[in-house]
N, C-alpha and C positions, 0 to 999 in steps of 0.2 A: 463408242468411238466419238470423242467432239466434234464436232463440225462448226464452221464458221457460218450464224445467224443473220444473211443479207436482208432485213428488212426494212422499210417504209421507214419504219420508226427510228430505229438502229441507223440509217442513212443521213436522216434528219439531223439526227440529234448530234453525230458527226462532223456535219455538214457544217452544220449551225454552232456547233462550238469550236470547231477548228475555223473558223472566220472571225468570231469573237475574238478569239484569243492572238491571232495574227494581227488583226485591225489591234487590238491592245497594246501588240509590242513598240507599233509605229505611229501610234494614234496622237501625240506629241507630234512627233513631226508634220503629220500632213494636216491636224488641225492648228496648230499655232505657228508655225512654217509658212507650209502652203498656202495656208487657211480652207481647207478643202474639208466641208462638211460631213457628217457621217451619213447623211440622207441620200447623197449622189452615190459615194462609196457602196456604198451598200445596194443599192440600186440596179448598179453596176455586177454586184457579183451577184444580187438575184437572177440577171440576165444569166451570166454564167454560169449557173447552178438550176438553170431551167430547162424543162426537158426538148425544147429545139438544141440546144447548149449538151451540157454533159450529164442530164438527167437526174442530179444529186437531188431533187425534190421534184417530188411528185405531185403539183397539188390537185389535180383532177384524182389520180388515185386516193388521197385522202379523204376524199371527197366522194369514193365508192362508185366514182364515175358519173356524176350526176353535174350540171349545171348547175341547178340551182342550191345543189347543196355547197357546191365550192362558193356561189354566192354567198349566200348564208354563212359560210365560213368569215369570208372576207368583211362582210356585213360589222360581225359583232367581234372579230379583232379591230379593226378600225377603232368601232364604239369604244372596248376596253383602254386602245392608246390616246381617243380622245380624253377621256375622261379621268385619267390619270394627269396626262398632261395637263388638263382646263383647272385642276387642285394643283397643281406645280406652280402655274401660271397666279393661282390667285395666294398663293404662301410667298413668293417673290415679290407680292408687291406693300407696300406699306399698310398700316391700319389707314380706314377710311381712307383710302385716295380716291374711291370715286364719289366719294362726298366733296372730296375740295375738289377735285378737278372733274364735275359733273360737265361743264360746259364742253369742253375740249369732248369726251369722249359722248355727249348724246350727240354732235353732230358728226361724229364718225359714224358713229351707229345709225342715226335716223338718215339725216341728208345724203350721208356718202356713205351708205349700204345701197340705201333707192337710187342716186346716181350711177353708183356700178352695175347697180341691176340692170336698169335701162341701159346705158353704155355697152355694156355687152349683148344683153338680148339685139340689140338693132345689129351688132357687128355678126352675132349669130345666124341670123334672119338674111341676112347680104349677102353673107358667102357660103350658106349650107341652100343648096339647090331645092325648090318644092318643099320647103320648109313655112309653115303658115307662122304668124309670129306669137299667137300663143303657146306653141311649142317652145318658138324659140324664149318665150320667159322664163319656160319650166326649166331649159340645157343650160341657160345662163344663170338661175340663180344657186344651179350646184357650185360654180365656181366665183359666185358674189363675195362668200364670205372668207375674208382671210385664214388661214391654218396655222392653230399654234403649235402645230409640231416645228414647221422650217419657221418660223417666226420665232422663235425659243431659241433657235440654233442659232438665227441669223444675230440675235440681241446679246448672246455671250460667246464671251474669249476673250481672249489677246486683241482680236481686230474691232472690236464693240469696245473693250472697255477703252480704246486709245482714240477712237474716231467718230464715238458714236454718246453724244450726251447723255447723263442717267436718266435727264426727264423724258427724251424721246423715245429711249430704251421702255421706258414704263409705261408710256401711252400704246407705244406698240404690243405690248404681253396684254396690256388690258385692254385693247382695243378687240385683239385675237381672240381673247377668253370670250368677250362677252361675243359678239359678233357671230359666233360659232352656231351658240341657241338661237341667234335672231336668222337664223337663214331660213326654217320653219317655214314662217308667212310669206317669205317669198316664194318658198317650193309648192306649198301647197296650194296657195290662191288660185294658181295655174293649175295642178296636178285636179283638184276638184272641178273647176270648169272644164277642164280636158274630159273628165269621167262622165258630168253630167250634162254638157251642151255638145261638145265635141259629138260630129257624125252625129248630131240633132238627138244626142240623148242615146243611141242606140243601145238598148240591154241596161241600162242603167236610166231608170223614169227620176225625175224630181226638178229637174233645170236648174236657173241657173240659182232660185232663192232654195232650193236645199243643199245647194255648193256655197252658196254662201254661210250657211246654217252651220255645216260642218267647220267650215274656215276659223267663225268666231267662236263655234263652242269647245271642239275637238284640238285645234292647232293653237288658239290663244289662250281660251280658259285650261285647258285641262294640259298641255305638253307644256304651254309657256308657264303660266302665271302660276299652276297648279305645282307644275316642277320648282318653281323657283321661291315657293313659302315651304313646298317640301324638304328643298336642299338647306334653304338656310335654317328649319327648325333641325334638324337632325346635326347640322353642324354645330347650330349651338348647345345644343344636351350633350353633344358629344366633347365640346369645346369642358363645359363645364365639368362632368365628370372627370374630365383630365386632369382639368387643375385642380379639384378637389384629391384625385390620386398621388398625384405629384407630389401637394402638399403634406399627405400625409406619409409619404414614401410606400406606398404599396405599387406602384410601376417601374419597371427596369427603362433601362435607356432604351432596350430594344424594341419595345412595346412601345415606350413613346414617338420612337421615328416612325412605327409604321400611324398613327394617327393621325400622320399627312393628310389620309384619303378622306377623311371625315372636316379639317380643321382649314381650309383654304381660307376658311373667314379670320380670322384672328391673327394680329400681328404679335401677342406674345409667342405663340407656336412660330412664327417664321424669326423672331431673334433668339429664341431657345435653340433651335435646328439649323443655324445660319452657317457654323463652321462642320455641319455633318456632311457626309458623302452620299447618304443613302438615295435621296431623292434624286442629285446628279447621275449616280450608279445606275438607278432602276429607270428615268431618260432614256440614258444611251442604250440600256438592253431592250427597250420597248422599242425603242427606234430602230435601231440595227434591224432588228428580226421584223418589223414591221415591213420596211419597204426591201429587204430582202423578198420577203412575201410578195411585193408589189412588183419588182423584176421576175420575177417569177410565172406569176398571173397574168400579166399585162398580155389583153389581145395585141400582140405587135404585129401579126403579118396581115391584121384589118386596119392596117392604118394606110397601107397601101391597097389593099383587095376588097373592096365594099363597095354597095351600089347605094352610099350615102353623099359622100361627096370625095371628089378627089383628090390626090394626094397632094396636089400643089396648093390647091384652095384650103387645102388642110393648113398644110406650114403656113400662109400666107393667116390663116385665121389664128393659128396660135400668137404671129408675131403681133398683132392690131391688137388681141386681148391683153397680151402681159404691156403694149405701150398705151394704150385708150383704154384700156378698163377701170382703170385707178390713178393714174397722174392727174388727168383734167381733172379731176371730183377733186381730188387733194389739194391742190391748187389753185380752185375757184374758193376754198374753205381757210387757206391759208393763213387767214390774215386775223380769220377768228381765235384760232389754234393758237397758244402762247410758243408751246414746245414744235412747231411748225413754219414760224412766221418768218426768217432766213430761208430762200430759195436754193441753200444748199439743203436742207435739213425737210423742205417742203418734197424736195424730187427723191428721197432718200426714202421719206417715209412713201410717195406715192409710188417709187418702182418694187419696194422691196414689201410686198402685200401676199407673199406668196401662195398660190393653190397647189394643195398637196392632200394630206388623210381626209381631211375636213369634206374637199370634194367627192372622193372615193365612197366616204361613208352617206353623203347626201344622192352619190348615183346607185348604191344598193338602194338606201332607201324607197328612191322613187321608180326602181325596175320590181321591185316587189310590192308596189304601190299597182303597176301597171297591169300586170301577173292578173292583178283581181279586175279588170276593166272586161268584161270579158259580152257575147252573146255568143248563144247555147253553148258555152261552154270549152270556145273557143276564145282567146285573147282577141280583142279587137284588133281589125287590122288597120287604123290609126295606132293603138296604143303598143302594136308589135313593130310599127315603125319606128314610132318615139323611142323606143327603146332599145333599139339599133343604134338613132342617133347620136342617146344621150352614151350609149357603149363608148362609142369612136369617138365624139370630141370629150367625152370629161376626161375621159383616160388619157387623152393626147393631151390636152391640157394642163392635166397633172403633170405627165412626164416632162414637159416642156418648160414648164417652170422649177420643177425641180434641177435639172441641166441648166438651165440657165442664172438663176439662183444662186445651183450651187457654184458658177464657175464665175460669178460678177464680181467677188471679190479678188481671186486670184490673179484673172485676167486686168482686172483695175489696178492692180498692182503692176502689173508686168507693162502696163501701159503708161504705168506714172515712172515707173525707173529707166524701162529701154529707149526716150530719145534721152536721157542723162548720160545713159554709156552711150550711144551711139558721138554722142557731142565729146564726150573726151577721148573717143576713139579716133575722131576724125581728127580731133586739135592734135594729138599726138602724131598721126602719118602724118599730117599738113610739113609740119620739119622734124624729121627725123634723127634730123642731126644735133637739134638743142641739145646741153649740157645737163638743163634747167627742164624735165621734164615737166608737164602742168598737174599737178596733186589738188587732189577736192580740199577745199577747206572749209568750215564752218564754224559761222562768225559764232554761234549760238554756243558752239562748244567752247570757245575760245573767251567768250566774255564769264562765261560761266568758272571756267578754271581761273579765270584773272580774280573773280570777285572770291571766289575759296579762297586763293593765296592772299588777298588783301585783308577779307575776314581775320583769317591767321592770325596774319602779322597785327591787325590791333590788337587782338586777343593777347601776345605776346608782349605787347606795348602793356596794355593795361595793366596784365600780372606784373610787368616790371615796376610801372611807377606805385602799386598799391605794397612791393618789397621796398619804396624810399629811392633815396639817391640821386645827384645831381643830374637834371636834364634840361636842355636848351628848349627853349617853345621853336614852334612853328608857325609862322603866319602865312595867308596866302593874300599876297595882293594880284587883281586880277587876274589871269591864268597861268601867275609862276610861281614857285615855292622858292621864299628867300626866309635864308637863316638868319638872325641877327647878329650879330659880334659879341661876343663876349669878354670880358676884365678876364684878369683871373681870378678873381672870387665870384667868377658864374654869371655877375648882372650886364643885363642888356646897355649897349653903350646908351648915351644920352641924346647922341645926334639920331641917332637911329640911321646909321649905311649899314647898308647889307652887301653881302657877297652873295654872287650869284653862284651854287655847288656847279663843279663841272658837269660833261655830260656822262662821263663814264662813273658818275656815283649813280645815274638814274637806272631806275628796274626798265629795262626797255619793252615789258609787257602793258604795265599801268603806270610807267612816266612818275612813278612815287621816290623820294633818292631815299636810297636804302640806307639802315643805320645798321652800326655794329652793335654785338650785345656789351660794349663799355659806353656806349653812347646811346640813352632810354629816350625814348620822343614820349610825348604826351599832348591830349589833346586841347587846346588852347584858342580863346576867341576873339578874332585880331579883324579889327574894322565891321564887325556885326558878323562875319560870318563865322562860323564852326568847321573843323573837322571833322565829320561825322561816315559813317559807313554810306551810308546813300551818296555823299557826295565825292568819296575815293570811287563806288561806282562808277559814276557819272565819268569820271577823270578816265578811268581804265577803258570805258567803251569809246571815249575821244582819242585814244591813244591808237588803240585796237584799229578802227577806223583809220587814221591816218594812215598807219603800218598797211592795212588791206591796200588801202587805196594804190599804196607806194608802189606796194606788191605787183598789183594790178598793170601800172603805168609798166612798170620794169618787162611786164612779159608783152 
């Protein structure tokens, strides 16, 4: 007899693709429309699909019931979407651009990573109650480092490519890539004197010079430096093989897109792969089911129920982070920074810095850091606090900027158009009765179609006089168009009077008097000056003007 299969996995895999696929039908509209992120979206129905919600996902059951194994889980999903992303991030950008634009990007890294660090740890230490401040180093440098998951999202679309410079665009993916790894020394420097001085050493002997020991051998020789001749030799062997395969056709297309994950160093791979889907594709699914995962997880009912800090000092801490953790540094830096140095593009790059996976993955890290702080065999009770605290603010921090984030665009919008209607809303009650309602106009549009139709029309001049045939010149003595007289054999009289054309021969958009197609104009040069396109321009936006103006006075 069949029966219907209700399981864990079977729910999931449901859950998780009947959201895909919904987000896919309308996913046009609410990102290039709305401009509404897939990060908040998602975020959103992980709430919904979490088990206080409608229970579609389990992740403590996945999890076999275990804390720390659901940890663990979230741990090395994170890692997998960072590390995907950080080869996304570096295939998007140019060959060598951090050879030519070294300057720009070591002071985002050096000067304004340690300015944000400090900025936040003091704003941490303020408003987290019996919080000593070497903790607060450790809670603020999980959310020092930018996240290029929302930082990827926030640089492309419709609202980026139309508002958002390519160069700023670029510092920002390469700021987020690199920045990612450099969070390290900020976690640890803390994390290690926390183990070995914190509660005077307790269960852990060495002080503070075998916390230093570990700091520069373990987090700089061997995770930093050690990582970073490992990533780029394997890139390049792998870089080479490629092209050696390519060259000789022994690689499919499909085989070459997946060598993204090896090739982030090379910019022949990112102009080879530039018009593929694959990499955008595997994004958005990493992303979706990422912070799906993350609505899902999220302690939310400790964000109000905790004996860390309260729920209002909470909100009030989140709001100081997302506006003083990153505008002042940006903005004290401003002027070094090429792609920064306009106050509009200075506050752009310092609000939109976002924390998101990057933090997540930097607060597993250092709760499984703490895990091992231990005497006889219990967790310190400094290090079972810390990791309480770092629970409740990185988590709220995260979610806080992702909401906020994601809604700065849409709301930015609806803030730059609604006093426009409210203003031709009110101009229309004001008289009711006009005949002559007031209609938007725009000059931009209007000088643009004048200069098309005037192009044209020389266009059509040209072809006519390069077919022959009798045409009268045109001269322009200062800003009127007079014809000259003609015999009837065509020549200019000798006094030279002109007639002035009526007004109802002039085009009344660009003030040009229009000719028929028996009557060919061509262009002619009378007193030094020429008819040329640039200066029928010039004519058509004085025309335009007048006419607006006219407009204007009449209402």
């Amino acid at each position: 007899m069949p029966h219907l299969n209700i399981s864990n996995y079977n729910i999931a895999c449901a859950t998780l693709g009947g959201f895909v696929t919904l987000f896919g039908l309308v996913s046009y509209l609410l990102k290039e429309r709305y401009y509404l992120g897939e990060a908040l979206i998602s975020l959103l129905a992980g709430v919904i699909f979490s088990p206080p919600a409608t229970n579609w996902i389990r992740p403590l059951d996945y999890a076999l019931g275990s804390e720390e194994n659901l940890a663990t889980i979230t741990l090395y999903f994170t890692r997998l979407v960072l590390g995907v992303q950080l080869v996304i991030a570096g295939v998007q950008l140019p060959s060598k651009y951090l050879y030519y634009e070294w300057k720009g990007v070591s002071l985002l890294l050096g000067p304004g990573m340690t300015g944000m660090w400090i900025s936040s740890s003091l704003i941490v230490w303020a408003m987290v109650p019996n919080l000593s401040f070497l903790h607060a180093l450790a809670v603020a440098s999980c959310v020092t480092p930018t996240d290029p998951v929302l930082s990827n999202s926030i640089v492309k679309g419709k609202f980026a490519d139309k508002n958002i410079p390519k160069e700023l665009q670029k510092i920002i993916i390469a700021e987020s890539g690199a920045n990612d790894g450099l969070g390290y020394p900020f976690l640890f420097i803390a994390l290690y004197l926390i183990k070995y001085v914190g509660s005077d050493g307790a269960g852990q002997p060495g002080g503070a010079r075998l916390a230093m020991g570990y700091w520069f051998g373990e987090t700089w020789g061997y995770t930093i430096i050690l990582g970073t001749i490992y990533g780029a030799a394997v890139g390049w062997i792998a870089k080479e093989l490629l092209h050696w395969a390519e060259e000789r056709k022994y690689v499919d297309r499909e085989s070459f897109l997946v060598f993204a994950i090896a090739l982030a160093v090379i910019d022949w791979f990112r102009v080879e792969t530039l018009d593929d889907s694959l990499q955008p594709t595997i994004d958005m699914l990493l992303n979706l089911s990422v912070f799906v995962w993350f609505g899902a997880v999220c302690p939310w009912a400790s964000f109000a129920n905790n004996d860390v800090i309260p729920i209002y000092r909470l909100i009030f801490l989140g709001i100081l982070i997302l506006l003083l953790r990153r505008i002042p540094v940006i903005y004290a830096m401003h002027w070094h920074i090429p792609q920064v140095r306009r106050i509009k593009e200075c506050l752009f790059a310092g609000f939109f810095g976002p924390i998101g996976v990057s933090a997540i993955f930097y607060l597993y890290i250092s709760l499984d850091f703490l895990r091992q702080v231990t005497v006889d065999g219990e967790i310190r009770e400094d290090a079972a606090r810390l990791s309480e605290v770092f629970t409740i603010v990185v988590w709220f921090m995260a979610i806080c900027s992702i909401i906020v984030h994601g809604l700065s665009v849409p709301l930015g919008k609806i803030g730059y158009h609604l006093p426009r209607t409210l203003s031709k809303s009110t101009s229309l009650q004001a008289d009711p009765e006009d005949p002559l309602p007031l209609e938007p106009f725009h000059v931009r549009d209007q000088i643009e179609n004048a200069t098309q139709i005037l192009h044209k029309k020389q266009e059509q001049r040209n072809s006519r006089r390069l077919r022959g045939g009798p045409s009268r010149p045109i001269f322009r003595i200062g800003g009127s168009f007079i014809r000259s007289r003609t015999s009837d054999s065509g020549s200019a009289s000798p006094s030279g009077v002109a007639s002035i054309r009526r007004s109802d021969t002039l085009d009344p958009m660009s003030g040009i008097e229009k000719t028929s197609s028996t009557e060919p104009a061509r262009n002619v040069q009378a007193n030094g000056n020429a008819i040329t396109p640039q200066s029928l321009d010039h004519i058509a936006n004085e025309n335009i003007d007048k006419e607006l103006d006219g407009r204007t006075n009449e209402r």
